[in-house]
N, C-alpha and C positions, 0 to 999 in steps of 0.2 A: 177456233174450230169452225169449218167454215158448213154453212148448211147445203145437207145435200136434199135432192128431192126424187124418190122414184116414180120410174114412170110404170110401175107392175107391182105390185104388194103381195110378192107368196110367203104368205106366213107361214104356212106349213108345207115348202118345199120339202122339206125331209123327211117330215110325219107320212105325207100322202106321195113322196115321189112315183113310186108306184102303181099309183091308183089311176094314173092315164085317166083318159074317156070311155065311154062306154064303148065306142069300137077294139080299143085296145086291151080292153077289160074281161073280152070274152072268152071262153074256156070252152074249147070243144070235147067232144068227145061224147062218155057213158055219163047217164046221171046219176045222182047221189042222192040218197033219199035221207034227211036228216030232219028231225024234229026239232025246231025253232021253240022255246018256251016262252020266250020274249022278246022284244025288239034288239033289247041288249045283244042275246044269241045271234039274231040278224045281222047284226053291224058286225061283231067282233068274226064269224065266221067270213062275212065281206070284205073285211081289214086281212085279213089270211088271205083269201082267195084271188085278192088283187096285190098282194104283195110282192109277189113275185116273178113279176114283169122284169124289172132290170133285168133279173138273172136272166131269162128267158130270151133275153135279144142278145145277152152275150155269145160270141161267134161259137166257145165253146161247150153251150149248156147240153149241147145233143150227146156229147161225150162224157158227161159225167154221171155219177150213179146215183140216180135220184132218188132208189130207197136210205141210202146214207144222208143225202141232203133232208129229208123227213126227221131221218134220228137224231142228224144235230141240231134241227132246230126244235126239236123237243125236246132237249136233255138241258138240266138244270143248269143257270149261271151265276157263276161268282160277278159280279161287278168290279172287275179290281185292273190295278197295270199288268197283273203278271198276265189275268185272262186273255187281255188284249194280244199282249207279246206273243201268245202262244198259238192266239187264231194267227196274227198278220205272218208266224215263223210257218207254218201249217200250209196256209192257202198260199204261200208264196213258193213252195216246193211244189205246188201243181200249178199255178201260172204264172210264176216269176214276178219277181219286184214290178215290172211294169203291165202286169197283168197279160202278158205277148206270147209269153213264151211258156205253151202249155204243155205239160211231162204227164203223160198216161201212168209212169209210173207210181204216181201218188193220186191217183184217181179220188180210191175210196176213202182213204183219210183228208184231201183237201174237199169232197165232196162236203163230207161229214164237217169241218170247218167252217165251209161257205154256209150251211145251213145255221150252226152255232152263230156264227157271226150275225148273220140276218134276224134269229133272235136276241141276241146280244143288243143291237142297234134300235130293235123294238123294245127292249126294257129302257136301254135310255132314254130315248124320245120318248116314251107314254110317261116317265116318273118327270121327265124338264120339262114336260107340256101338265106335270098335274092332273094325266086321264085313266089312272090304273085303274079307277073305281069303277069305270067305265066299258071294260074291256073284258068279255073272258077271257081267259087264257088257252081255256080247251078247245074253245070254239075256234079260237083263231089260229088254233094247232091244226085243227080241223079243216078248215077252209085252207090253210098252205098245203095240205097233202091231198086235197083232193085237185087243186090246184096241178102241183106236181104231176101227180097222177092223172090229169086229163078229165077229171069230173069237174060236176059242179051242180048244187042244189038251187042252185037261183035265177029268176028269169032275168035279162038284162034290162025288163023293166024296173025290176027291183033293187037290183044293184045303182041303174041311175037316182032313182029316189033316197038311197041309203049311202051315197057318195055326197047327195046333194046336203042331206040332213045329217051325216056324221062333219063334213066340213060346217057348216051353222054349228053343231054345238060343238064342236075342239075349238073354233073359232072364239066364242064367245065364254070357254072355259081358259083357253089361254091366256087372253086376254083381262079377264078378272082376275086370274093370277099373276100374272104381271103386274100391274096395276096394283093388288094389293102387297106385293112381295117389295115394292117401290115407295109407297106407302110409309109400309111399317122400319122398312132400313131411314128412312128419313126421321121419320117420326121419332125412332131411336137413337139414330144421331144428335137430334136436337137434346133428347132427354139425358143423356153420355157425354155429350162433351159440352161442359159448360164453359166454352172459349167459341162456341157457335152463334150467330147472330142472325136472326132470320128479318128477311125484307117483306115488305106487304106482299109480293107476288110469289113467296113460297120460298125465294132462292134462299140458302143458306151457306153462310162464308166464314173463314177463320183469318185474324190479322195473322201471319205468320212474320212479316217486316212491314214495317210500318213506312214508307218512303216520303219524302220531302218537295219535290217538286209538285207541277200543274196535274190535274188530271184530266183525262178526256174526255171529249162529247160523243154524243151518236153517231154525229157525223164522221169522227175523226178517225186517221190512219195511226196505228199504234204497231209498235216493235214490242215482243213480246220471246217472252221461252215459258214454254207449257208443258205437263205432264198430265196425261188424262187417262183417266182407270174406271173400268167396272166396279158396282159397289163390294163386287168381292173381290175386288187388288188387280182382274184383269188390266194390263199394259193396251191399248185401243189405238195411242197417236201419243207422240212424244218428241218436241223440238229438243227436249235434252238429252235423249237418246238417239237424237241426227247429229247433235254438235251443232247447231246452227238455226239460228233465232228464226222465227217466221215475222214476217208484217202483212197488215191488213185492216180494210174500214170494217169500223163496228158498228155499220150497216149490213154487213156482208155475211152474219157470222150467226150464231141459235140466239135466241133471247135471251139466255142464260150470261152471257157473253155479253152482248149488249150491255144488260144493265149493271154485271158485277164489272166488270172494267171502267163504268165510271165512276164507280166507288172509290178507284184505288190512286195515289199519287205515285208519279213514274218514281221511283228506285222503290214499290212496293212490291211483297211478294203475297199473296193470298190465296188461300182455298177455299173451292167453292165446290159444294153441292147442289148439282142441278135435277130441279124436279124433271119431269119426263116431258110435260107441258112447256119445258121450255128449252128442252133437248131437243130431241130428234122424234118424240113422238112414235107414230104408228109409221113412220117410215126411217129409219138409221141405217148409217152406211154400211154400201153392199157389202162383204164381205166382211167386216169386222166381226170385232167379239159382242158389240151393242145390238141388246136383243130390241123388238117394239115396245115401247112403254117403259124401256129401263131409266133410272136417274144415273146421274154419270158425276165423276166426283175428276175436278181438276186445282191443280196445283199450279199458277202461275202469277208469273215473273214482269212487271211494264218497267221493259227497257228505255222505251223513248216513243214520245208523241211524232209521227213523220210529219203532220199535215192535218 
C-alpha cells in the first residue's frame, strides 16, 4: 500500500462545500430580522444561509420553484435506500440522469426533491461528522429560506467570523471523533480476537499461514497480493480483486507495511491492523472510502522477495 501525500487537506469538502468565501456567500436582496439566542442560532442559521450555493450556480435554478424547494427541505427524513431511490427517481425526471436535460414538466415535484435531498445530505454529514448537537435544525431551515428567498439577517462581517469558527470547531470535533472511533475498534479488536498480537508501535496482526522461507528487510522489494478494508468491511484496494499480485520496496509504502511485512516469511499470509499513525494519518487517499485518522485492516499474502 503505497503512501500517498496530499498537497490540500479538505476535510470537510462536503460538510462546508457550499460555504464558498465571503464574496460568494453573500445574499442580496430584503433583510430578515431574526433573533439570535445564541451563537449556536448563529452558526446553524449561517450553515442554512450559505448552503445553498451549489444549487444557485446551477444553469437551471432561475426555473425552478423555490417555494417547493423550502418545503422539501423542511419536511421530515427517513434515512434509508428506498428514500434515496425515490429523490435520485424524482429529481431525475426534471433534470435527467446527467443533470442536462431539464423537463418543466416536473418542476414542482423535482423542485420539492432537490430541496429533500439537500436536507437529506445534511442529516448525513452532521450524524458521520458527529455535529448534530451542534446544529439547530430550525435555524438552519431558517437561514436556507431566507436564502432562497433573497434575505438575509447577517452582515458579511459576521458570516466570515462564523465560517471561520464553525470550520475550527467541526474541524476539531471530527477529528476527535475519528480518532476516538479508531481507538476503540482497535482496542476491541485486540480484546475479541485472541489470535491478535500487538507490536510495540501499536500494529496488530493475525498468523493466518504461517510460511517457511526468508523474510524481508526495510529495504527490500517484495511481491505481495493484498486485500485492504475499512474497519467496517469497506473494499479500499485489493491485488486479489485485480487478479494480479503487486511488487514493491518497503521503503515505499505506510509504516504499517514497513514493519508488518518483516515479520512475515515469504509463503506467509497475515493480517494486520493498522493504527491511523501508521496509515495514512490526516491525509488518505483521494478519493477512497479511507477517512483521516481511520485504522485500516489488511489481509496479505508475501509471494516472494525481488531484491
Amino acid at each position: 500500500m503505497k503512501k500517498t501525500v496530499l498537497t490540500s487537506f479538505m476535510l470537510f469538502g462536503l460538510l462546508f462545500a457550499s460555504c464558498g468565501n465571503a464574496e460568494e456567500s453573500k445574499t442580496s436582496g430584503s433583510t430578515s430580522t431574526i433573533k439570535f439566542d445564541n451563537e449556536k442560532d448563529e452558526m446553524s442559521y449561517f450553515y442554512g444561509l450559505t448552503r445553498i450555493e451549489n444549487l444557485k450556480n446551477a444553469q437551471f435554478y432561475g426555473e425552478l420553484n423555490k417555494a417547493m424547494i423550502i418545503s422539501g427541505f423542511k419536511e421530515n427524513i427517513t434515512i434509508d435506500s428506498a428514500t434515496v431511490k425515490t429523490m435520485n427517481v424524482q429529481i431525475s425526471k426534471l433534470i435527467g440522469e446527467r443533470g442536462q436535460d431539464f423537463n418543466a414538466q416536473y418542476v414542482d415535484s423535482g423542485s420539492f426533491y432537490l430541496g429533500k435531498f439537500d436536507k437529506y445530505m445534511l442529516i448525513v454529514q452532521l450524524k458521520e461528522f458527529g455535529l448534530e448537537e451542534f446544529f439547530n435544525n430550525k435555524m438552519v431551515e431558517k437561514g436556507f429560506e431566507d436564502a432562497i428567498n433573497g434575505k438575509n439577517a447577517m452582515s458579511e462581517a459576521r458570516k466570515t467570523e462564523l465560517r471561520e469558527k464553525v470550520s475550527d470547531m467541526v474541524g476539531k470535533v471530527y477529528v476527535e471523533k475519528q480518532m476516538k472511533d479508531g481507538v476503540a475498534f482497535l482496542e476491541n479488536n485486540k480484546k475479541n480476537n485472541p489470535k491478535v498480537k500487538v507490536t510495540p508501535s501499536g500494529l496488530q496482526y493475525q498468523v493466518m499461514k504461517e510460511g517457511k522461507g526468508p523474510k524481508p528487510k526495510s529495504t527490500s522489494k517484495v511481491k505481495v497480493h493484498y486485500h485492504g478494508t475499512t474497519p467496517n468491511g469497506e473494499v479500499f484496494d485489493s491485488s486479489v480483486k485485480r487478479g494480479e499480485p503487486a511488487s514493491f520496496g518497503l521503503n515505499q509504502v505506510i509504516a504499517g507495511w514497513t514493519e508488518g511485512l518483516q515479520l512475515m516469511a515469504v509463503g506467509s499470509k497475515y493480517k494486520f491492523y493498522v493504527p491511523q499513525e501508521l496509515a495514512y494519518g490526516a491525509n488518505p487517499q483521494p478519493g477512497s472510502a479511507i477517512k483521516p485518522y481511520m485504522p485500516l485492516v489488511f489481509e496479505v499474502e508475501l509471494l516472494a522477495i525481488e531484491k
